[in-house]
C-alpha positions in Angstrom: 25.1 189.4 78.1 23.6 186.8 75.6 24.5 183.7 73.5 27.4 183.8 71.3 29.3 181.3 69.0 30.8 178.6 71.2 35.1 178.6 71.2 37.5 176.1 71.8 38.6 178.4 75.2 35.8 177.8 76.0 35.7 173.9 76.5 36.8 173.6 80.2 34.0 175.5 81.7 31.5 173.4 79.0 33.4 170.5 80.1 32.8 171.5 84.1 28.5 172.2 83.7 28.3 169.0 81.7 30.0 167.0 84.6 28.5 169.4 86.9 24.7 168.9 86.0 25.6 164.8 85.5 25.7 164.7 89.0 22.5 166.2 89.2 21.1 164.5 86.5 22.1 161.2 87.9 20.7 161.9 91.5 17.5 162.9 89.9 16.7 159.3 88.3 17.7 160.9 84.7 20.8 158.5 82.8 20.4 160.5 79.9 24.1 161.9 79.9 26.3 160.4 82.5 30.7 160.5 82.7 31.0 159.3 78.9 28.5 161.2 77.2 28.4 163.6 75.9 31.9 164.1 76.1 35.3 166.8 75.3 35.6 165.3 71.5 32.0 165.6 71.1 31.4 169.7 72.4 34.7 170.5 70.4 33.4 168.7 67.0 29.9 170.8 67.7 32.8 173.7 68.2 34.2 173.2 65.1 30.6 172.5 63.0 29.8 176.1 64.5 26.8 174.7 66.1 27.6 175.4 69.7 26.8 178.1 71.4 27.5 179.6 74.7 24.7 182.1 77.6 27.2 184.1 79.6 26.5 187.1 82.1 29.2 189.3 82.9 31.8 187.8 81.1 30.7 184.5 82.1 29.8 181.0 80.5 26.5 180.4 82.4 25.3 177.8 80.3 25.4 176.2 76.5 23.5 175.0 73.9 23.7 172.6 70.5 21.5 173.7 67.1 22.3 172.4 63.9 20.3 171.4 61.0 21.1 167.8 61.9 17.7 166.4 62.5 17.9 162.7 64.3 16.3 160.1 61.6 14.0 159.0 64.3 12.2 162.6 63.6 10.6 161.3 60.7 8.0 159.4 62.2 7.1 162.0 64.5 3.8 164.6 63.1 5.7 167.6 63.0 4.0 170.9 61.6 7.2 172.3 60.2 9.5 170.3 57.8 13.3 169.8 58.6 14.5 172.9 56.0 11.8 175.4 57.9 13.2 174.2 61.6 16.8 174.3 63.3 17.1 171.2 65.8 18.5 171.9 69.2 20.5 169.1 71.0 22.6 169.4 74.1 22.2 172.1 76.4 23.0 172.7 80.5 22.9 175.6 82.6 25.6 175.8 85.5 23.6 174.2 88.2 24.7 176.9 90.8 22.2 179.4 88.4 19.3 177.0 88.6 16.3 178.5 89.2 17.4 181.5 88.3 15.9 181.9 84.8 19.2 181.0 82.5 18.0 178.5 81.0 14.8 180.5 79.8 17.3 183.1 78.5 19.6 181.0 77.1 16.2 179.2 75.1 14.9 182.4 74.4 18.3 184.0 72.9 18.7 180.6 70.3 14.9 180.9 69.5 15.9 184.7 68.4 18.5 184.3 66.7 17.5 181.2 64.3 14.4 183.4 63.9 16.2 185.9 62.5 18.2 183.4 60.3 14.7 182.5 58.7 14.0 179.5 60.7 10.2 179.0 61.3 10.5 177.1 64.7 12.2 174.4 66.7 12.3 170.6 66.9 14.1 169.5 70.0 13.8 166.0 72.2 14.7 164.7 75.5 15.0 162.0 77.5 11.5 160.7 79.2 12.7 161.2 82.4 14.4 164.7 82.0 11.3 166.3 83.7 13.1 169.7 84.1 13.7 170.2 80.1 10.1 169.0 79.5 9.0 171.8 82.0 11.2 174.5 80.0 9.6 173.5 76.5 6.2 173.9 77.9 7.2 176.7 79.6 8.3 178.3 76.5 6.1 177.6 74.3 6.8 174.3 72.8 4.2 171.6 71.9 4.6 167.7 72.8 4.8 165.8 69.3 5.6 162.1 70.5 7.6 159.6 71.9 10.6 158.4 70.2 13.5 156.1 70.7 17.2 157.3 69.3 20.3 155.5 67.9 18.6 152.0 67.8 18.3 151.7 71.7 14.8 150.3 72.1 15.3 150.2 75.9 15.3 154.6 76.0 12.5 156.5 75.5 12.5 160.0 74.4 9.8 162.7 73.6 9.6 165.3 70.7 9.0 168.6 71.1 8.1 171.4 68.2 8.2 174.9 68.8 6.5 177.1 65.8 7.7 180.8 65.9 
């Protein structure tokens, strides 16, 4: 039980959560991922950069997660307290939606924060989509601390907000 280093095995079931929680995504107002993003090529490049990693129970892929040192250039105008070499950055993550509710996603958080901890990292920066009201609930939840409001990859039309977690 716990996170582990993401495998190329293990793409199908990362593959059927993404497409999975889409739906639900979609159905909850929140475009921020839909059928072409973020996509196979994509999960198996974060595969190959080592930087995804996998929740399972039991033997079983519950959920995933993206952290790499890759911090979006749209960071630097947010008022972080720690600097981009103090803080890991996590990107995509998704829990099996037939575990919601069920405190995966708080596991799967907590087991990343752990683990960059003990790599030296001194907190988190992490951002999502304005209306992914479910991931802002799980930063607060755990900890983190609203920075701003940001847009990403030149698309003035899609707001995003910044959250810093300090360990």
């Amino acid at each position: 039980m716990g996170i582990r280093q993401g495998k190329e095995s293990d793409i199908h079931t990362i593959m059927d959560i993404k497409n999975r929680v889409v739906k639900v995504m979609q159905k909850s107002g929140n475009k921020q991922w839909n059928e072409h993003y973020p996509n196979e090529e994509i999960f198996l490049q974060d595969i190959k950069n080592r930087s995804l990693y996998v929740y399972e129970e039991d033997g079983e892929v519950l959920g995933f997660i993206v952290a790499d040192d890759n911090h979006a250039f749209e960071y630097d105008d947010i008022p972080w307290e720690l600097t981009r070499l103090d803080s890991i950055a996590f990107h995509r993550a998704a829990v099996n939606p037939d575990v919601h509710s069920k405190g995966i996603a708080s596991r799967l958080m907590e087991n990343a924060e752990e683990m960059f901890k003990e790599k030296g990292y001194l907190g988190v920066h992490s951002d999502t989509s304005l209306e992914n009201i479910p991931m802002q609930r799980l930063f607060e939840k755990r900890g983190y601390e609203y920075r701003g409001k940001l847009n990403l990859h030149g698309r003035l039309d899609r707001w995003y907000v910044a959250y810093e977690k300090v360990f």
